[in-house]
KEMIVEX-232255 format. One record per residue (C-alpha): residue in three letters; x, y, z. Coordinates in steps of 0.2 Angstrom, whole numbers, padded with zeros to 4 digits, always signed. Layout:
AlaXYZ...
END
This chain:
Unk-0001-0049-0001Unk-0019-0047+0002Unk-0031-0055+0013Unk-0047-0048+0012Unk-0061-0054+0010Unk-0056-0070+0017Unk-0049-0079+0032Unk-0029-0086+0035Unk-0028-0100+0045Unk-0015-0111+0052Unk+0003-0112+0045Unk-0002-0100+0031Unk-0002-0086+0043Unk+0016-0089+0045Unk+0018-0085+0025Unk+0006-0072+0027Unk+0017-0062+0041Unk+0033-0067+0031Unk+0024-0058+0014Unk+0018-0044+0022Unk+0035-0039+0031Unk+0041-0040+0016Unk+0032-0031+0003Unk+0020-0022+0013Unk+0006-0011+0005Unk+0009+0010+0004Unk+0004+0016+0021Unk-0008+0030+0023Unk-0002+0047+0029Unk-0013+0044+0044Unk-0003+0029+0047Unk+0015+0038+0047Unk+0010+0053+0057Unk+0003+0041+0069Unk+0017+0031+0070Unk+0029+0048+0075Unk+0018+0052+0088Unk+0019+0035+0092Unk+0038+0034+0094Unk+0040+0051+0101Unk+0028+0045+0116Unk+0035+0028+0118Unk+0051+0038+0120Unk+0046+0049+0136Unk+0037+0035+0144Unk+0054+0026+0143Unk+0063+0043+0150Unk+0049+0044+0165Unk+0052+0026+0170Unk+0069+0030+0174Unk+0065+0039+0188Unk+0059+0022+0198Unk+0074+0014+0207Unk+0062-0003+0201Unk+0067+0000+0184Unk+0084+0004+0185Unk+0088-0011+0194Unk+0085-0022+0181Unk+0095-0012+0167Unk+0113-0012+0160Unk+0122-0027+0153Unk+0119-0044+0158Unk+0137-0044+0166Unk+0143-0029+0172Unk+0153-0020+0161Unk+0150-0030+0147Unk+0150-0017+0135Unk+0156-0017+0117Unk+0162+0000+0112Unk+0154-0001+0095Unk+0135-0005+0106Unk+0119+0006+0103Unk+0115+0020+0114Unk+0100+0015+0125Unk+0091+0031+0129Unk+0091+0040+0144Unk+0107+0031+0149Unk+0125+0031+0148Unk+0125+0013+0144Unk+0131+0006+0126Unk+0125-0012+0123Unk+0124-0025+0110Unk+0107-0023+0102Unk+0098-0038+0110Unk+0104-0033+0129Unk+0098-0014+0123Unk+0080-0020+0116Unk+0077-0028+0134Unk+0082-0012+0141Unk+0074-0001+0132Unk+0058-0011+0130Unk+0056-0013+0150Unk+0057+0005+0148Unk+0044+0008+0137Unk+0032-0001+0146Unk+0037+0001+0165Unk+0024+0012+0169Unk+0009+0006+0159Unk+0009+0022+0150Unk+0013+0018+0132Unk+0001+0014+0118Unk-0014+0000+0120Unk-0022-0011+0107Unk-0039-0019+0116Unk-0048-0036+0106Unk-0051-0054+0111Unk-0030-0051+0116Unk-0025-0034+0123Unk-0008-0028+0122Unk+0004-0015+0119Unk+0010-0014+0101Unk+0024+0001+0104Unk+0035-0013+0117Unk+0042-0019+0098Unk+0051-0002+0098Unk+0062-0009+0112Unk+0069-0021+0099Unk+0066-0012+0083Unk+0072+0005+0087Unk+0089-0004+0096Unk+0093-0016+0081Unk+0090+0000+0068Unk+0105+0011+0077Unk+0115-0004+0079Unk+0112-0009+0059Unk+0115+0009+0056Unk+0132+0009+0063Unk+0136-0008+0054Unk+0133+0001+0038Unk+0141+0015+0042Unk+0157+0005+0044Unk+0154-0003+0029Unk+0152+0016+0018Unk+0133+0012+0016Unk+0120+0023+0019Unk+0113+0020+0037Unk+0095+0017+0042Unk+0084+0030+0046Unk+0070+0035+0057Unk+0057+0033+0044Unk+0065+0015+0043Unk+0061+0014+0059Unk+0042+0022+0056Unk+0039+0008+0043Unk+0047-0007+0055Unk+0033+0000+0068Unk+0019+0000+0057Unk+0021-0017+0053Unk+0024-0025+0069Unk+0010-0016+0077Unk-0001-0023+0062Unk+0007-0042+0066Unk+0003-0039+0084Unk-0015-0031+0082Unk-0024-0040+0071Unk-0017-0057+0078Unk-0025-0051+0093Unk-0043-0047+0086Unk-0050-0065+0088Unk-0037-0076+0094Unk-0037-0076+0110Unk-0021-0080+0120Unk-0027-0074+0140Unk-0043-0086+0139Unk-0029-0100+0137Unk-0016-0092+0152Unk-0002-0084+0140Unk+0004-0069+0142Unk+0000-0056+0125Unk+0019-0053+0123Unk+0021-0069+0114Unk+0015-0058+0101Unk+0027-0045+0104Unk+0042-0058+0102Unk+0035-0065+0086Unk+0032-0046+0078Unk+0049-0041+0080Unk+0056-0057+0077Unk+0046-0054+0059Unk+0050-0037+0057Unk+0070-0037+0065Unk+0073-0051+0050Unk+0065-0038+0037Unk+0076-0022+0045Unk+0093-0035+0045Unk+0091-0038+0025Unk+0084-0057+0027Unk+0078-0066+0013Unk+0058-0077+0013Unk+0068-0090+0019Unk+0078-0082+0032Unk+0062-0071+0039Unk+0050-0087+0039Unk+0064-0094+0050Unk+0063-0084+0062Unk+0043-0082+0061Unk+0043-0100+0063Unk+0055-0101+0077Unk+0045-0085+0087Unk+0030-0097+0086Unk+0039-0112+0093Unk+0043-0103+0108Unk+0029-0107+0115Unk+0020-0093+0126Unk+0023-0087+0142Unk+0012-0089+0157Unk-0001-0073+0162Unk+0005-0078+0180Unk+0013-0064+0185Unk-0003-0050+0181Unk-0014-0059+0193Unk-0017-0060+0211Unk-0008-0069+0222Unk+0006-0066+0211Unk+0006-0051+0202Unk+0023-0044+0202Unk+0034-0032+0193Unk+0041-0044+0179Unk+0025-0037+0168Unk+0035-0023+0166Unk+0050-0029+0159Unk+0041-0045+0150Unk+0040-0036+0136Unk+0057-0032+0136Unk+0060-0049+0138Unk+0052-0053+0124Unk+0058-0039+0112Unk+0075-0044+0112Unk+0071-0064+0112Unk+0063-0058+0093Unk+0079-0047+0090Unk+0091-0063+0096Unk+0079-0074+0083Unk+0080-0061+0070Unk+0099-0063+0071Unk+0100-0081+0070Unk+0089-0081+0055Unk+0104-0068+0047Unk+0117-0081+0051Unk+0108-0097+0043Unk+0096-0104+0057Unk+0084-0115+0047Unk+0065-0113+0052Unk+0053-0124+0052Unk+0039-0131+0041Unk+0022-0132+0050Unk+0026-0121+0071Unk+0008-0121+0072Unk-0001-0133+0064Unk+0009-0149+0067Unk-0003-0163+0073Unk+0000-0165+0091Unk+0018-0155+0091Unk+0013-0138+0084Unk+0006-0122+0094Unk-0009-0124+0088Unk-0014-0143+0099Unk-0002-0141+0112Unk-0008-0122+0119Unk-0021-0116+0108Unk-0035-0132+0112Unk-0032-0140+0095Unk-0041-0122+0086Unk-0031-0112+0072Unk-0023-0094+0074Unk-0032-0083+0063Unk-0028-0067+0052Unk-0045-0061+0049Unk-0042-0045+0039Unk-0028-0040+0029Unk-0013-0034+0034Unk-0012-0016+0030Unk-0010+0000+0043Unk-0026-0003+0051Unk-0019-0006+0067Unk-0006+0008+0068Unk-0023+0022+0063Unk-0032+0015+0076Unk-0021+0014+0092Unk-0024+0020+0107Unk-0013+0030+0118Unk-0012+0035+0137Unk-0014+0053+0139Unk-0020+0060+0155Unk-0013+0047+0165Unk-0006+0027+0168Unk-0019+0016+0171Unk-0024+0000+0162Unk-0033+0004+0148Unk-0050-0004+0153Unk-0051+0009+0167Unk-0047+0025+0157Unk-0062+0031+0157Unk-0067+0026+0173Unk-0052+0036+0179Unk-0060+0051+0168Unk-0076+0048+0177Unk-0069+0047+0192Unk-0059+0064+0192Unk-0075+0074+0186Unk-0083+0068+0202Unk-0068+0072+0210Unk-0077+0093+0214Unk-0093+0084+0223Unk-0081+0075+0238Unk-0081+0093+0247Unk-0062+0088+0250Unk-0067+0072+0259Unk-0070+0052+0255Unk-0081+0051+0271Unk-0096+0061+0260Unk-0097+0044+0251Unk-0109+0030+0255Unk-0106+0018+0241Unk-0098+0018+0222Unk-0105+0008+0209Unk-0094+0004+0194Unk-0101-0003+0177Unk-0087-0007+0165Unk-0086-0020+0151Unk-0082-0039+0151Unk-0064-0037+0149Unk-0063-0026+0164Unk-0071-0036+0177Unk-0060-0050+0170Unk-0044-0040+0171Unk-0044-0028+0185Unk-0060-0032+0195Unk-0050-0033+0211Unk-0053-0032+0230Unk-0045-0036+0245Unk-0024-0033+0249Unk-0014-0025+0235Unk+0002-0030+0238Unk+0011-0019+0226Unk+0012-0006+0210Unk+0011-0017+0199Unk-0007-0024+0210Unk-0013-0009+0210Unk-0009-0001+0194Unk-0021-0017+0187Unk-0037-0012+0201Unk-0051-0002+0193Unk-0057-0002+0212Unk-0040+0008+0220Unk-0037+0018+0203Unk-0055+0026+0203Unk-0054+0027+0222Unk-0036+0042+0217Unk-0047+0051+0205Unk-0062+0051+0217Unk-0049+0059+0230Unk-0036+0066+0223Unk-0044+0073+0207Unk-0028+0066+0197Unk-0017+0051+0194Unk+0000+0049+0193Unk+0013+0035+0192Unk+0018+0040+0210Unk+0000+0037+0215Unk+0005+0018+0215Unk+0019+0017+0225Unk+0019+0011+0245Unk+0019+0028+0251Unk+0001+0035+0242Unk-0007+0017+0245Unk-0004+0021+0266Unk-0018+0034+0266Unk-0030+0023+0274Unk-0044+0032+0263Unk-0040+0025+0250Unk-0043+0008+0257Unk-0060+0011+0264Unk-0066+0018+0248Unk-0062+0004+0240Unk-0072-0007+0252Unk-0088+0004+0247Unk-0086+0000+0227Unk-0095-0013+0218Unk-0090-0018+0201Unk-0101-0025+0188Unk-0101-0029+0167Unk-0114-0017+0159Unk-0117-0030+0143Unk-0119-0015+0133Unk-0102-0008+0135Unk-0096-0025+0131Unk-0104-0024+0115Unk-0098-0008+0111Unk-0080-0012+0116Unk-0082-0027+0104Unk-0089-0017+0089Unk-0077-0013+0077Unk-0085+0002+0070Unk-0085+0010+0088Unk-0070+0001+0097Unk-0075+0011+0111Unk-0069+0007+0129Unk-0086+0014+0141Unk-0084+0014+0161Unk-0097+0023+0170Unk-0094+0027+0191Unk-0109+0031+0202Unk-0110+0039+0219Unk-0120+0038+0231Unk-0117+0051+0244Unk-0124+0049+0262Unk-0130+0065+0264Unk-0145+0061+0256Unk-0140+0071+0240Unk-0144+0064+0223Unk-0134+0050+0218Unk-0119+0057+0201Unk-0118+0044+0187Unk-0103+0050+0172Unk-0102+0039+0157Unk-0087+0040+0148Unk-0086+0030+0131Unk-0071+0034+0123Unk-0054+0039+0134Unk-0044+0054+0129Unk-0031+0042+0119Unk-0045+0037+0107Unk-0046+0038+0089Unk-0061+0048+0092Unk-0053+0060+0102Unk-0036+0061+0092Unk-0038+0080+0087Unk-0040+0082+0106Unk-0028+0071+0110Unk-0013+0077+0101Unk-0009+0094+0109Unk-0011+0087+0125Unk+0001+0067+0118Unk+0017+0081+0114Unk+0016+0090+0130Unk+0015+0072+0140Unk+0033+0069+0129Unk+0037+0087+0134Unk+0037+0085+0151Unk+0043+0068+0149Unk+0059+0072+0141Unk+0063+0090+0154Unk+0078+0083+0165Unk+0080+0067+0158Unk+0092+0071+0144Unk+0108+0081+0138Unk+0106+0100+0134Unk+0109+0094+0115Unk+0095+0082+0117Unk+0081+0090+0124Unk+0082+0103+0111Unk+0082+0089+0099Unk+0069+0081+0107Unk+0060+0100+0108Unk+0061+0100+0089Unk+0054+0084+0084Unk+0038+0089+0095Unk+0036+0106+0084Unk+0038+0095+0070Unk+0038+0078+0069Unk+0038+0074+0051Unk+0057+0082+0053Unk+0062+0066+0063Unk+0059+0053+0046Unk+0077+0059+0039Unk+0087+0058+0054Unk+0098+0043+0054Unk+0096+0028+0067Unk+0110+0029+0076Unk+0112+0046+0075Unk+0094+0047+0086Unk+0102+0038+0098Unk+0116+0047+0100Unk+0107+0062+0102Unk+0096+0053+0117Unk+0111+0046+0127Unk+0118+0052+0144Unk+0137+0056+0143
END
């Protein structure tokens, strides 16, 4: 299936996502040793997460001790679960901390929360073939299930829009897995475009919950949510569930008239590996993506505070578009999840701290009064040029630039950043620095056996491809 040179509109793009899952092109070697670094880093975010009594509260089975003794491992934990409960807990752990991987267009998103589901319903159809004297699935089944749900994901999201209509990006995450879980369980083009068509008709969550007054922690585990709605969909599919003809483009019915102002969803280039060779990952620290580079900025000024915020008479921040629109925040933050989305208090922790951390946004760092009152000195504005460069899809860059102005009279400090560690750009950089963030990520969190597991598939990652499914799992469990 190919779309290039051309544009898929409306209920085609249903049959497009269907074709693509399931006869999708050879992927590049860029795109497969992307992807391992991919998993192995969606992996420690999940681990790190579990340190935050937040997180751990909304984990386990639905019911307590509702557990099938046959259920898949969900890593990090003692807990054995049937895959769609274990795909909302693993994806919630993926993303708790904003840490994972970042795709920025007209939709941003995360493309790695799909591992919640895909990575669960793998061991769990691993350990069904198992039983039946088949060959289980492998990790570099799991590789290929990644790479095309972060395709599905991405380049949905580089024109159409879902934020500027009030839903919530992880629609997309729902209707990827649902795609890909359907491929992974064996499904025919019928079975898959049910559940594609029934991921669709779901409608779209609400972007509520990331903005003020409101923000809240559900926008860490919505994506879990919505990981193991696709794998429930998926499943469904398997059994018989019919889909339906025209999800989007039924007059007055169909997503497109009823949430989408009456315009068509658009695949605008073909469905390939693009998005999986040009994803960006969280390196140095977890902050929204848009403010990366700020944060970079803001910790190389970090030497010129002589130890003290009171040096400072104002801070001027130029970021692009999507920043002033997403994290453009002043006034009472009123928890993490408000302040791990404010450009404001997380350059204010690189200005003072000369780091950033996931601690950095819990009550007892956002009581240091300083913090606060630097905030009161910034001003944020759009620079139109970084917009342009954040919308160009030869640069894809994501510029900040932070300015102080000291009130001793010195000269005012202006750094530019373009491109955040995670970047394409920065990938040889980046990579050294990706395996020790899964390093430190894994020490503590797991078995003896599995963190020297886990040690090898950081010296070499290509060995991870013939480990089974289910067997990877096992070897991430708590006893």
């Amino acid at each position: 299936m190919s779309t290039r040179g051309r544009t898929i509109a409306g209920d085609a793009v249903v049959d497009a996502i269907v074709d693509y899952v399931l006869a999708p092109p050879a992927f590049s070697d860029q795109a497969w040793e992307t992807a391992r670094l991919d998993l192995l880093d969606s992996l420690g975010c999940a681990l790190l997460a579990l340190d935050y009594p937040a997180c751990r509260r909304v984990l386990g089975p639905v019911v307590a001790g509702a557990e099938p003794a046959d259920g898949v491992p969900v890593p990090g934990t003692a807990w054995r679960l049937d895959p769609v409960t274990a795909a909302f807990n693993f994806g919630a752990m993926v993303r708790w901390l904003d840490y994972n991987d970042t795709w920025l267009a007209a939709e941003w998103g995360h493309p790695s929360d799909n591992l919640g589901g895909l990575l669960m319903l793998a061991a769990w159809i691993a350990r069904r073939r198992r039983a039946a004297g088949e060959a289980p699935l492998t990790v570099r089944d799991v590789l290929s299930a990644q790479i095309r749900a972060h395709e599905i994901q991405g380049v949905l999201a580089l024109d159409n829009s879902f934020n500027a209509r009030g839903l919530d990006h992880v629609l997309l995450v729902r209707l990827a897995t649902a795609a890909v879980s359907a491929a992974l369980l064996g499904c025919d083009r019928e079975r898959v475009r049910a559940a594609v068509s029934n991921a669709w008709l779901d409608g779209g969550a609400l972007r509520t919950y990331r903005h003020a007054p409101n923000t809240g922690s559900r926008k860490s585990w919505a994506a879990g949510d919505a990981a193991a709605r696709g794998v429930w969909l998926a499943l469904l599919a398997e059994r018989g569930e019919p889909g339906y003809a025209t999800p989007l483009g039924a007059p007055k019915w169909g997503f497109q008239d009823v949430l989408f102002g009456g315009d068509e969803i658009t695949l605008t280039r073909p469905l390939a590996d693009y998005v999986m060779e040009h994803v960006l990952f969280k390196i140095s620290f977890p902050a929204e993506f848009h403010a990366q580079t700020a944060v970079e900025a803001a910790i190389e000024l970090h030497g010129e505070l002589d130890g003290g915020a009171d040096v400072i008479e104002r801070v001027e921040i130029e970021t692009q578009y999507a920043g002033v629109r997403i994290i453009d925040k002043t006034g009472p933050l009123h928890n993490p999840a408000d302040r791990d989305h404010c450009i404001q208090y997380m350059t204010a922790i690189g200005l003072l701290f000369g780091a950033l951390t996931a601690e950095d946004y819990e009550d007892e760092r956002a009581a240091d009064p300083r913090i606060d009152a630097l905030r009161e000195r910034m001003q944020v504005r759009e620079n139109p040029t970084f917009t342009d460069a954040y919308h160009d899809p030869e640069r894809r860059a994501i510029p900040n630039a932070v300015q102080v102005f000291f009130a001793d009279g010195r000269a005012p400090r202006r750094i530019q950043v373009d491109y955040p560690l995670g970047h394409p750009r920065r990938r040889e950089e980046g990579i050294p620095l990706l395996l020790e963030k899964f390093r430190r990520s894994v020490g503590g969190r797991l078995s003896a056996a599995g963190e020297r597991a886990a040690g090898s598939w950081a010296e070499r990652p290509e060995t991870l491809d013939e480990v089974a499914a289910d067997a990877f799992c096992d070897q991430l469990a708590r006893p």
